[in-house]
C-alpha positions in Angstrom: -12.2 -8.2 -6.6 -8.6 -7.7 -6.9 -8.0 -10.8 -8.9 -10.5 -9.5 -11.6 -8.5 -6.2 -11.9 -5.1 -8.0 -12.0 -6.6 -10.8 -14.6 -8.4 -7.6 -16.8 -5.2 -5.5 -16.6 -2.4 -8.3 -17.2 -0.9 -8.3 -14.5 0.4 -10.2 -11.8 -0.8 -9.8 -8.0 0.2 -11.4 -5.0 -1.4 -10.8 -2.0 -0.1 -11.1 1.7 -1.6 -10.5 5.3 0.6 -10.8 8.4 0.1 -8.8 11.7 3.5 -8.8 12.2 5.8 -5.8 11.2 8.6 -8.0 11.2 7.2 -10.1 8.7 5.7 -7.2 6.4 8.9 -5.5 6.6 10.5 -8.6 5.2 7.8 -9.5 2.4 9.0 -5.8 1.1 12.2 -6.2 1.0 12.1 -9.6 -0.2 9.5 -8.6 -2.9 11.0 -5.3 -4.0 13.6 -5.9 -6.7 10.8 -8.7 -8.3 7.5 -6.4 -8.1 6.4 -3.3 -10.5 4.8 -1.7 -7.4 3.0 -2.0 -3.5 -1.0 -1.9 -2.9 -0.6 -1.8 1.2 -2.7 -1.2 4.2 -0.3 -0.8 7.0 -3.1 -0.6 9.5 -1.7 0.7 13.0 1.4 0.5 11.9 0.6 3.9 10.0 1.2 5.8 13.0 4.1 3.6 14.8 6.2 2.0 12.2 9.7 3.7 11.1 10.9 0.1 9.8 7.8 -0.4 7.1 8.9 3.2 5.9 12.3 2.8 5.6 11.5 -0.8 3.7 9.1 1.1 1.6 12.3 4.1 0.9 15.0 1.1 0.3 12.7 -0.7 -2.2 12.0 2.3 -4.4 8.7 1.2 -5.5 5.2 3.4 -6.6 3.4 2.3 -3.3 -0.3 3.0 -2.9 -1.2 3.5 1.1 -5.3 2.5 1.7 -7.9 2.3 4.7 -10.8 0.7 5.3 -11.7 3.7 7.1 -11.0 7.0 7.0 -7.7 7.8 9.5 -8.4 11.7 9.5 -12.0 10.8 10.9 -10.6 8.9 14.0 -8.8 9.7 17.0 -5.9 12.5 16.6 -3.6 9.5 17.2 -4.6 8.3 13.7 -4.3 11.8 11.8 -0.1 11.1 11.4 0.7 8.6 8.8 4.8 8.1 9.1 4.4 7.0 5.1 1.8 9.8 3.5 5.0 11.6 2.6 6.7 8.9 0.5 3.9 7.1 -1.5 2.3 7.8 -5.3 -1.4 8.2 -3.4 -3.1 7.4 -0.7 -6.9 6.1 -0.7 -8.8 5.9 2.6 -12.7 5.9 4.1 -14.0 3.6 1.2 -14.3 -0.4 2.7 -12.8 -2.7 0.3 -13.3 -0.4 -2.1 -10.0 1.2 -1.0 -8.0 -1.7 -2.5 -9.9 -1.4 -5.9 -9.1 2.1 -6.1 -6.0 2.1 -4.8 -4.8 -0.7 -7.5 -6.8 0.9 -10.1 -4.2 4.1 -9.6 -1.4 2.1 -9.0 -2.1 0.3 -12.7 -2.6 3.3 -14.5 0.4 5.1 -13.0 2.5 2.1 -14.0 1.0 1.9 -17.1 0.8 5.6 -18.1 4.9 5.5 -16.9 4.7 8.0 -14.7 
């Protein structure tokens, strides 16, 4: 689904999964200076992880934050994202359909040159 979008748009997507933070905090930083922009789904480490923001602030990229589900609808635990502050948007409670959308406004704002 998010191939399509990329391939309809122009534009180039790469994709990475890791349940590491380590690792995702590296795949930003490596990625930064070379990408337009972050689609990302930090999962639990929504609530927990200082290092994925700061990676996210040192990178200086329009990043899109999306859930499967919907964070405000779980446990209070859930309600606090440590990145809501610092990204373009945020897209939750839709299934995959969070990535579409999320890319979708991620695209646009790029393109529109926001």
């Amino acid at each position: 689904m998010l191939e399509e979008i990329a391939t309809e748009h122009s534009i180039d997507l790469e994709m990475f999964q890791s349940n590491s933070e380590g690792d995702i905090v590296t795949f930003i930083q490596q990625k930064g200076a070379k990408c337009d922009g972050f689609v990302i789904n930090p999962a639990a480490y929504t609530h927990t992880s200082v290092a994925l923001r700061d990676a996210l602030l040192a990178v200086e990229k329009p990043t899109i934050e999306v859930h499967l589900t919907n964070p405000d609808a779980r446990e209070p635990f859930r309600h606090r994202s440590l990145i809501a502050d610092i990204v373009l948007g945020r897209v939750a409670g839709f299934g995959p359909d969070s990535y579409r959308l999320g890319l979708l406004g991620l695209v646009r704002h790029l393109q529109e040159g926001r």
